[in-house]
C-alpha positions as CSV (number, residue, x, y, z in Angstrom):
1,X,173.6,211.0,134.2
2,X,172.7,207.9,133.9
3,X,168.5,206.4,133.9
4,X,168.5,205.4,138.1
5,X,169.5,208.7,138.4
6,X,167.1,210.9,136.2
7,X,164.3,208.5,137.4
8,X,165.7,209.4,141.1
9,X,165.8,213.0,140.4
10,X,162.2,212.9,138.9
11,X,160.9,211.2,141.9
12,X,159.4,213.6,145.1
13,X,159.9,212.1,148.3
14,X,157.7,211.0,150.5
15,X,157.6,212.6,154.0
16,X,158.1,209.7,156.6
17,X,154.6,210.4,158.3
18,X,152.8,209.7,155.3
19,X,154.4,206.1,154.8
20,X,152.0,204.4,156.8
21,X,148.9,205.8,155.0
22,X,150.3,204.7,151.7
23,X,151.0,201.5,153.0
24,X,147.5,201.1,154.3
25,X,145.7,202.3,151.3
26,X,148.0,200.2,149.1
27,X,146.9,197.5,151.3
28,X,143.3,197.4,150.9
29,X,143.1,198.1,147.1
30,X,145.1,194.7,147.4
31,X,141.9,193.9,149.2
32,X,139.5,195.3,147.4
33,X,140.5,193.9,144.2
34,X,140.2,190.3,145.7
35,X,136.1,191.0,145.8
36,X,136.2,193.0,143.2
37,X,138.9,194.1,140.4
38,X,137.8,197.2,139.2
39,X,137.9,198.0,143.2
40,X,141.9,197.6,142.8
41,X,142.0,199.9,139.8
42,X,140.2,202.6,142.6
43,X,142.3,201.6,145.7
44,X,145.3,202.4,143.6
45,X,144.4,205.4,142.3
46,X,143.9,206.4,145.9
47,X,147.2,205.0,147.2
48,X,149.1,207.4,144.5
49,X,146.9,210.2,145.4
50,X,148.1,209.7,149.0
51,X,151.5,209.4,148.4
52,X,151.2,212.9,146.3
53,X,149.8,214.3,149.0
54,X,152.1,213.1,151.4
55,X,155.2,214.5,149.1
56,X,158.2,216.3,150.8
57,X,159.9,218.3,147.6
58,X,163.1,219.8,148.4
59,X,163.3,223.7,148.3
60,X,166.0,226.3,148.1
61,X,165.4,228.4,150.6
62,X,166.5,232.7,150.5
63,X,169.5,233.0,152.8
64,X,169.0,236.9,154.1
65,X,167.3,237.7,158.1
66,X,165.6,240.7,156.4
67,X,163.4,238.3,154.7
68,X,159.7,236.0,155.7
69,X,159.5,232.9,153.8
70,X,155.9,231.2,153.2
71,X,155.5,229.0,155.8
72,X,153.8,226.9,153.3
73,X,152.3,225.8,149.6
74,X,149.0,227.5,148.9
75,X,146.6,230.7,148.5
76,X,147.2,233.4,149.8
77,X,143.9,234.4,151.7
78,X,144.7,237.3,154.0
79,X,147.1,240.0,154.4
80,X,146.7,242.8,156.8
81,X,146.5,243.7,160.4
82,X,145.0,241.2,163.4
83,X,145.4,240.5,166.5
84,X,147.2,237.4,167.4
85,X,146.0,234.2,169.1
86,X,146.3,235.0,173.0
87,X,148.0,231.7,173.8
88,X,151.1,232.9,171.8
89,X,151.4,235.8,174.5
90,X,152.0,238.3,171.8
91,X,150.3,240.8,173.6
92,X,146.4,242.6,172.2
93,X,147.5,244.7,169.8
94,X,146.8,244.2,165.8
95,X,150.2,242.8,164.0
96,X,150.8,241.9,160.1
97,X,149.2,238.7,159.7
98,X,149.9,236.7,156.3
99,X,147.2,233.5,156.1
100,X,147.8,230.9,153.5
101,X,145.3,228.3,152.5
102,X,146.4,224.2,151.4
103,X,143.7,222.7,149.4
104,X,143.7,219.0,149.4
105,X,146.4,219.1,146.2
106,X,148.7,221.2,147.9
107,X,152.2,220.3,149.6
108,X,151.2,220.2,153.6
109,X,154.7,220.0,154.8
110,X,155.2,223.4,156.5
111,X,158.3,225.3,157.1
112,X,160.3,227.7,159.5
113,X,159.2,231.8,157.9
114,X,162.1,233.0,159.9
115,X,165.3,231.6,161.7
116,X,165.4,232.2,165.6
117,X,164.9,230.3,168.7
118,X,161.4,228.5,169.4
119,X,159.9,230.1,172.8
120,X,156.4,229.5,172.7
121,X,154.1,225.7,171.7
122,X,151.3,226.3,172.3
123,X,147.9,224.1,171.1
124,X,144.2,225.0,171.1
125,X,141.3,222.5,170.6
126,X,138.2,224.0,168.5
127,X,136.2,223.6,165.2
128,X,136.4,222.6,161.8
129,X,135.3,225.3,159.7
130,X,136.2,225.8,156.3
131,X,140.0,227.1,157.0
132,X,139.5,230.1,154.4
133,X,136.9,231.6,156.6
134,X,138.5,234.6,158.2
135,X,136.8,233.4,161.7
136,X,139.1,230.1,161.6
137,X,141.8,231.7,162.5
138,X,140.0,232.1,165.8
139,X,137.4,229.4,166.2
140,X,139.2,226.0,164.3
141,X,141.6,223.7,165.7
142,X,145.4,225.1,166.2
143,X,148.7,224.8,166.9
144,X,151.0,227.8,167.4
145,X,154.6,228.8,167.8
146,X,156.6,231.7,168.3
147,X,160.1,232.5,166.9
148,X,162.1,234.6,168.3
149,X,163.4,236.0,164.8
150,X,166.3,238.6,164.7
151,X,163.6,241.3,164.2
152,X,161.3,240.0,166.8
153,X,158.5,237.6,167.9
154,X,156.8,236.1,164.9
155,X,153.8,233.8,165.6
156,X,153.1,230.8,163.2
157,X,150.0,229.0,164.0
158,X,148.9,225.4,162.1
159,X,145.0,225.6,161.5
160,X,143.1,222.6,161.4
161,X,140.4,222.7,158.2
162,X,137.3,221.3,157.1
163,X,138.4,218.1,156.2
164,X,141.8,218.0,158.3
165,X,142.1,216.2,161.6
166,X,145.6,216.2,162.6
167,X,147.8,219.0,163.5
168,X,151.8,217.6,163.4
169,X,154.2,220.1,165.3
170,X,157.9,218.4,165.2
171,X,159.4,221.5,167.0
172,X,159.5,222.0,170.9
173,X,160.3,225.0,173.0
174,X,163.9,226.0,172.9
175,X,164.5,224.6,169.8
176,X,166.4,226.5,167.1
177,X,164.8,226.5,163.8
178,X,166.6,227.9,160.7
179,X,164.6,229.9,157.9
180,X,163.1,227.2,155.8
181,X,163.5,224.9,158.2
182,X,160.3,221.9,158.3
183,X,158.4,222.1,161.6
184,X,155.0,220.5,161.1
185,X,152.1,219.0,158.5
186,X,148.4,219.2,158.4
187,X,147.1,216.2,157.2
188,X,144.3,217.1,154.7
189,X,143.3,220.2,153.8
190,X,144.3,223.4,156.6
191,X,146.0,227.0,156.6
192,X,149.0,228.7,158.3
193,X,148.6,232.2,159.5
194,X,152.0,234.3,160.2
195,X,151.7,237.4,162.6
196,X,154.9,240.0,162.0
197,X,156.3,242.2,164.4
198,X,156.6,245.8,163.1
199,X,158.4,246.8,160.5
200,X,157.4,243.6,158.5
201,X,156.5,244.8,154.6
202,X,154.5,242.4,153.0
203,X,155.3,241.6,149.6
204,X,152.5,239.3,149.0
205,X,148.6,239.6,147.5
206,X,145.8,238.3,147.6
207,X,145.2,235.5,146.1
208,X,148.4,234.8,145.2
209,X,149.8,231.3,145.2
210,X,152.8,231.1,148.0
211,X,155.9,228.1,147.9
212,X,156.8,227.0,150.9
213,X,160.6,227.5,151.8
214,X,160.9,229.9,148.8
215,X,158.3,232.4,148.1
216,X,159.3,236.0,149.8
217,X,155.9,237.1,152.1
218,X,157.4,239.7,153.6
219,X,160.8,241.8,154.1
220,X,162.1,244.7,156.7
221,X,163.7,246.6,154.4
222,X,161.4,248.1,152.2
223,X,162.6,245.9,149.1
224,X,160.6,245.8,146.3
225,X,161.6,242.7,144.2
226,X,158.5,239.3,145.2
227,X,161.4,236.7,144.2
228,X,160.2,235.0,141.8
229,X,159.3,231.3,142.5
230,X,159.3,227.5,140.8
231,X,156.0,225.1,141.5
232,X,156.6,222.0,142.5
């Protein structure tokens, strides 16, 4: 292997949405340093923390139906029984519902938990709240979806946070997604709750910290091994 190579290797893309901001924050340290220099010192330091946070890591994804992938990088915050969203028309009753929380430092690139046909998009203005409140599931800014997995509807709803603005949802209805698969961001700060048919056995706790694309959240049946995964 030779150094363009390593240095390629050791490099984490940036996802294409986040080009613009870098750009723009690279532009006015450029700025910013003209009045002032130690101003460019600052604006660069934000442009890098930008493109970090903009960073689209590749994963390796399980290959197995049985299993529920993290939708995305974080805490988890939640697991246990709640009722769904009623926009995703899964019905009133409680289902498993696995919540995972981005800080600002995490990856916001979010990602398929199960393969299966998109049937439902479905977005909901609200609030802001801090997105590990319990209540923001219910009260903040969202975006949902349903899969029609091979063991049943599973909901996957984008949650706006206290500092995040912009729900991105790349998927339509009818689409096909395959397990892994990316589907949308949350720019700054957010959470991603997934509600599981029955059946589901989640293999996740509390405050655990979840890799999207990788880290097993759930299974249907009854295996006991978490799948041990790499930070990016």
């Amino acid at each position: 292997m030779n150094l363009a190579d390593t240095i390629r290797n050791a490099l984490v893309p940036v996802h294409r949405e986040g080009w613009p901001y870098v750009a723009a924050f690279g532009a006015g340290a450029i700025v910013a340093g003209w009045l002032w220099d130690p101003l460019f010192w600052i604006g660069l330091a934000l442009t890098v923390w930008c493109a970090y946070f903009f960073r689209d890591p590749p994963r390796v994804t399980p290959v197995d139906d049985d299993l529920v992938i993290s939708p995305a990088d974080g805490k988890v915050t939640a697991v246990g029984p709640a009722v769904p969203p009623q926009e995703l028309g899964l019905g009133d009753r409680e289902m498993t519902r696995i919540s995972i929380f981005m800080n600002v430092f995490s990856v916001h690139i979010n990602r398929a938990p199960v393969r299966g046909k998109v049937v439902t998009v479905a977005y909901r203005p609200g609030r802001f709240l801090n997105a590990e409140l319990d209540k923001a599931s219910a009260e903040n800014e969202r975006n949902g979806i349903v899969i029609d997995s091979p063991h049943g509807a599973t909901g996957v709803v984008q949650i706006a946070g206290l500092v995040a603005r912009r729900i991105l949802c790349w998927t339509k209805q009818e689409d096909e997604l395959a397990t892994g698969q990316r589907f949308g961001l949350i720019r700054f700060g957010s959470r991603v709750d997934v509600y599981l048919p029955i059946g589901a056995v989640p293999r996740v706790a509390i405050g655990q910290t979840a890799i999207a694309g990788e880290t097993v959240i759930a299974d249907y049946n009854g295996r006991s091994e978490t799948f041990l995964t790499r930070m990016s």
